[in-house]
N, C-alpha and C positions, 0 to 999 in steps of 0.2 A: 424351765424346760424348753417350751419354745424361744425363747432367745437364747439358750445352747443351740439349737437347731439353726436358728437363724443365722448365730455368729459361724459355726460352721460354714455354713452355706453360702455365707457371702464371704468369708474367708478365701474359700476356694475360688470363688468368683472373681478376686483381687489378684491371684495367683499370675506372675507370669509366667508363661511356659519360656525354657532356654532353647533357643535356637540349635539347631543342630550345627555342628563346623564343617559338615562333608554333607551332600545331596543323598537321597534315599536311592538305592538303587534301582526300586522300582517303581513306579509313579503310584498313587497310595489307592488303595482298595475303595470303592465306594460307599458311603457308610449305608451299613444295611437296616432294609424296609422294617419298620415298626411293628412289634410282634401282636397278634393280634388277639383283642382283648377275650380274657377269660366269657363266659356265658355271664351275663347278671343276673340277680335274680327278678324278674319283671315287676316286683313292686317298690323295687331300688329304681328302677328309670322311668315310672309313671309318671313323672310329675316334676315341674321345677322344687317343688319344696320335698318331694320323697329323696330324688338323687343329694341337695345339698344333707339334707336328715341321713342318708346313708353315707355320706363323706364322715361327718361327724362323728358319726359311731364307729364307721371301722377304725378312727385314729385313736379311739378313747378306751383307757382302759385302765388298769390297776399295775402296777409294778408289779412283774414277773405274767403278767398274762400276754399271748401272742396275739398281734394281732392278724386279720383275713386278709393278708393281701393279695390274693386271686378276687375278693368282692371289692376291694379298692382298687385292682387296675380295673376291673370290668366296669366301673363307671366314666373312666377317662375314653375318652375317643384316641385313636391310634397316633396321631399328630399332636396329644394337649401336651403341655406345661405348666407348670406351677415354679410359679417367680416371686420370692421371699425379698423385699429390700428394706432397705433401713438405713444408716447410715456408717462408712466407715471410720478409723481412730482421728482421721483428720476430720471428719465431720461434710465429708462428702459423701453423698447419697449416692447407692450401690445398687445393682438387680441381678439378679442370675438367672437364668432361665434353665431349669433342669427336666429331665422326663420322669416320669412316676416311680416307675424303676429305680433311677439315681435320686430321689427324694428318698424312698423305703432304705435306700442302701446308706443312707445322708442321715436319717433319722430313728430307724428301728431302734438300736440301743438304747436310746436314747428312752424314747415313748415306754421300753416295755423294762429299763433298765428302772425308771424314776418314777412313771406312772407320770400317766397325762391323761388329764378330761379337758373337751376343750366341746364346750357349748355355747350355741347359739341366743345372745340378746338380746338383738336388734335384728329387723332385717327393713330392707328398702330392693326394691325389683322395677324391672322395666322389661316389656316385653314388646317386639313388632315381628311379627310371625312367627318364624324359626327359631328366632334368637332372646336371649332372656340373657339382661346382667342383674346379677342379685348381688349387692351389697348388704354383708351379713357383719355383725359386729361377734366377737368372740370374745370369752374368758377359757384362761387356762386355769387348771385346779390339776398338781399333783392323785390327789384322792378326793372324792365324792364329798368326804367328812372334811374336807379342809375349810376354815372357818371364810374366809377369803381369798378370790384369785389370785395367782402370782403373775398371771398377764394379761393383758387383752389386748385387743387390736382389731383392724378393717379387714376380712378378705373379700376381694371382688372376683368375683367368679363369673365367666362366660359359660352358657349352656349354649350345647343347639340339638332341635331335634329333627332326625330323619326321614321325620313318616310316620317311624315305626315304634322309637323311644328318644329318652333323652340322652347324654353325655356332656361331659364337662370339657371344655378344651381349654378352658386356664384357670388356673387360682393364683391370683398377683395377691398377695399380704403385706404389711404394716402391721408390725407391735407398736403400741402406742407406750411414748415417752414421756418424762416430764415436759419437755418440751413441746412435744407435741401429742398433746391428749386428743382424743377419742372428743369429734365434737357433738356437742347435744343432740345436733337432726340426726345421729347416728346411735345415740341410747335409748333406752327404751322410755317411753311417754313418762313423765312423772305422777303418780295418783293412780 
């Protein structure tokens, strides 16, 4: 499921666009200001480890359930990103940088067509003031009952907080591959 997502995603991101053969007539519209995020609920941006606990959950769900995406943009800051890479068919390493928005619009079917749980097994964090990066390791599980993950991988996530709460302003991901597996200072303690 998430590496459908991903290949999607970095599909698009490989994409060239074709040049036009004539100039636009009119010089091209500015792109517009980032809409601004839903209310949260305030025990979703309490805390570095509440907002990443509420990313999780609002991705995760069971085939054929919808999920909150007015609680998932309200956790993004107006400016975040989430940048899925991996590598593409030649074996060059891809990124995309998309908005929350075009992520939901990138991956909805997907999450609520197949069912996707994707929980937290690791985590590693750093914090100086404001700012907090949380390296979280993941597994995907179509359903709850599934006897073993179908994925895992790294997301690194930036928080920052305002004063007032937290918000997320990137999630960069890595599915981990035969190649390159998920390393131990990133699994959970053995014992």
């Amino acid at each position: 499921m998430r590496l459908s997502i991903l290949t999607t995603a970095l599909l698009l991101a490989c994409a060239t666009p074709v040049a036009a053969q004539t100039p636009p007539a009119s010089p091209p519209a500015a792109p517009a200001a980032p809409a601004p995020a839903p209310a949260p609920a305030p025990a979703d941006v309490a805390s570095p480890e509440a907002i990443v606990a509420a990313l999780y959950q609002v991705i995760s769900g069971d085939a054929g359930v919808a999920r909150d995406w007015d609680r998932f943009r309200a956790l993004f800051h107006p400016t975040a990103r989430l940048m899925p890479s991996g590598q593409n068919a030649q074996g060059v390493g891809v990124v995309r940088s998309i908005t929350p928005d075009e992520y939901i619009a990138l991956a909805e079917s997907a999450l609520v067509g197949q069912g996707f749980h994707e929980r937290e097994i690791a985590r590693r964090s750093e914090r100086f003031g404001h700012i907090v990066h949380v390296w979280t390791t993941y597994e995907g599980l179509h359903s709850l009952s599934d006897p073993r993950p179908f994925v895992r991988g790294i997301n690194s996530i930036q928080l920052f907080h305002d004063g007032t709460r937290w918000w997320i302003l990137s999630v960069y991901w890595q599915g981990e591959t035969p190649t390159e597996p998920i390393p131990p200072e990133y699994l959970p303690a053995a014992g």
